[in-house]
ROMARKOL-288400 format. One line per field, with one value per residue (C-alpha): x, z, y; residue number from 1. Coordinates in Angstrom, 2 decimals. Layout:
<filos>
c1	c(X|...)
c3	c(Z|...)
c2	c(Y|...)
num	c(NUM|...)
</filos>
This chain:
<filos>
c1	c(180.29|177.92|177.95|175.17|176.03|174.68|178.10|180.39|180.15|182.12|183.75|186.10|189.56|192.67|194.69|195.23|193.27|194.36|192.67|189.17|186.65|183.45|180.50|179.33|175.77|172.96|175.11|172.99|175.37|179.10|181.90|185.02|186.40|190.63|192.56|196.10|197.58|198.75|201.63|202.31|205.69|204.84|206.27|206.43|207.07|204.91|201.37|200.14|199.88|201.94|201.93|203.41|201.75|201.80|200.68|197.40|194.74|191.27|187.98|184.86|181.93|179.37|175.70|173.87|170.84|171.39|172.16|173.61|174.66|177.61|179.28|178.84|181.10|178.96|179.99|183.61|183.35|181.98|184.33|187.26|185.19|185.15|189.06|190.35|191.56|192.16|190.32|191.16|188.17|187.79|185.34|184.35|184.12|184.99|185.76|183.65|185.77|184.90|188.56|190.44|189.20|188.65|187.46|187.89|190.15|191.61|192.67|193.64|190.84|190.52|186.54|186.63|182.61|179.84|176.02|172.85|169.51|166.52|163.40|159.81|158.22|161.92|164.58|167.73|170.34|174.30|177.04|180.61|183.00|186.24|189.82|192.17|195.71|198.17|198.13|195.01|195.66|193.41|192.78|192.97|196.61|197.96|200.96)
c3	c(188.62|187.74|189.69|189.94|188.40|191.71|193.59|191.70|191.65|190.67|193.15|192.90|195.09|196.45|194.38|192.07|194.34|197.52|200.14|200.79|197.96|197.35|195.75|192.53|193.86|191.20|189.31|187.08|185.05|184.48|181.96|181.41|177.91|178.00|174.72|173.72|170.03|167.80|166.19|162.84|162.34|159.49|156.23|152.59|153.10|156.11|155.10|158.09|159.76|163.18|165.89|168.71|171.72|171.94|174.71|176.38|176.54|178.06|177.98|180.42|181.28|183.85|183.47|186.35|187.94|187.61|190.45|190.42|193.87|194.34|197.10|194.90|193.03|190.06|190.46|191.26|187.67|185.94|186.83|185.81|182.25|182.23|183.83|181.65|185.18|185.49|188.46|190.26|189.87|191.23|189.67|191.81|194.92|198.40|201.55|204.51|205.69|202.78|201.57|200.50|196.83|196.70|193.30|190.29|188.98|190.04|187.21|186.75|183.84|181.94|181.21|177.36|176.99|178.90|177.98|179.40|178.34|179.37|178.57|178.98|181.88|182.96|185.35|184.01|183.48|182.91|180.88|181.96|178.91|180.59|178.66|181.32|181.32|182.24|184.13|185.56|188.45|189.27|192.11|192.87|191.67|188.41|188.68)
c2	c(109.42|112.24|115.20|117.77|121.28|123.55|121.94|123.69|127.70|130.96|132.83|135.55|135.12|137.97|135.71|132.45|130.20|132.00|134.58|134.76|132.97|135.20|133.56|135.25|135.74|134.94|132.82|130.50|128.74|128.99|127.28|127.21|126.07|124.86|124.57|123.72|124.94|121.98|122.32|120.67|118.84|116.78|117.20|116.34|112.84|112.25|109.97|111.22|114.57|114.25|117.34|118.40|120.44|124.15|126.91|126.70|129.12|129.25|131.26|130.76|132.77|133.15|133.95|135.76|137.26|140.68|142.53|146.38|146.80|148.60|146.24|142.73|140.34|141.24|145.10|144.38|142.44|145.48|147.34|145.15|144.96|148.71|149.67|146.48|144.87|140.85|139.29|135.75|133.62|129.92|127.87|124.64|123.85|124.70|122.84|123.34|126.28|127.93|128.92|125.95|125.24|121.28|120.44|123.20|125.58|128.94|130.95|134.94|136.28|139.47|140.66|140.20|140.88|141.70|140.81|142.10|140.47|142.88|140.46|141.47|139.60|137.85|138.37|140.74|138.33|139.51|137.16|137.67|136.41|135.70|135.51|133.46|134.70|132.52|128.87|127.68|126.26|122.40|121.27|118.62|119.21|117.44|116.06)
num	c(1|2|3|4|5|6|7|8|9|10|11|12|13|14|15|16|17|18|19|20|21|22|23|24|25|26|27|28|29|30|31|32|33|34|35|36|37|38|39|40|41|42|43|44|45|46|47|48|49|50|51|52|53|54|55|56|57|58|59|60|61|62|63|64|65|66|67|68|69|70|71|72|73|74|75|76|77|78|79|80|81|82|83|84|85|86|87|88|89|90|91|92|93|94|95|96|97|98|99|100|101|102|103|104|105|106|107|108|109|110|111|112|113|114|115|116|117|118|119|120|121|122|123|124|125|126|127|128|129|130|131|132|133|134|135|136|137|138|139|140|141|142|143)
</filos>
């Protein structure tokens, strides 16, 4: 079933998909990008190349409205960039209560880039480049 975009946000957490969640305010668009190593086992006889899985890794980012203040989600990301501090971050949704993730993932992230675009006649927009570190955590859980 397609699902609109808007449902599913960024929010920084205390921990992997744990504590309080904190919207990312001016988010505009966010992704997150999962990959797995393959491993080549095949040899000299083999017609066809054959693999086996390796370790996972994932990058994401998250695009913004720029906004400077010194008590936002966007600041407390700058920061990390600049001290080269992980953060939690949840990308989905929340239930109701707005703490238990529903739909997403919760994954621990260092900052590896930060992008401003200053256009003439625009709104300031800032892309966070995440690097996850470690498991992601999905919810609703694999099993």
């Amino acid at each position: 079933m397609a699902e609109n975009g808007n449902k599913r946000k960024v929010y920084l957490t205390d921990g992997k998909g744990t504590g309080s969640f904190t919207w990312v305010a001016g988010e505009t668009s966010s992704n997150l990008s999962l990959q797995r190593n393959m491993i080549e086992t095949s040899d000299k006889n083999s017609e066809h190349a054959t693999f086996i899985a390796g370790r996972q890794s994932g990058t994401g980012s998250v695009t913004v409205n720029l906004d400077d203040s010194a008590t936002t989600s966007q600041r407390k990301m700058v920061e990390a960039f600049h001290n080269g501090q992980s953060i939690f971050v949840f990308m989905g949704e929340v239930g109701t209560d707005g703490k238990t993730p529903t739909n997403g993932t919760a994954y621990e992230a260092l900052i590896s880039g930060l992008d401003r675009d200053y256009p003439d006649d625009a709104v300031v927009t800032a892309t966070f480049n995440l690097q996850l570190t470690g498991a992601p955590l999905e919810y609703p859980s694999i099993s």
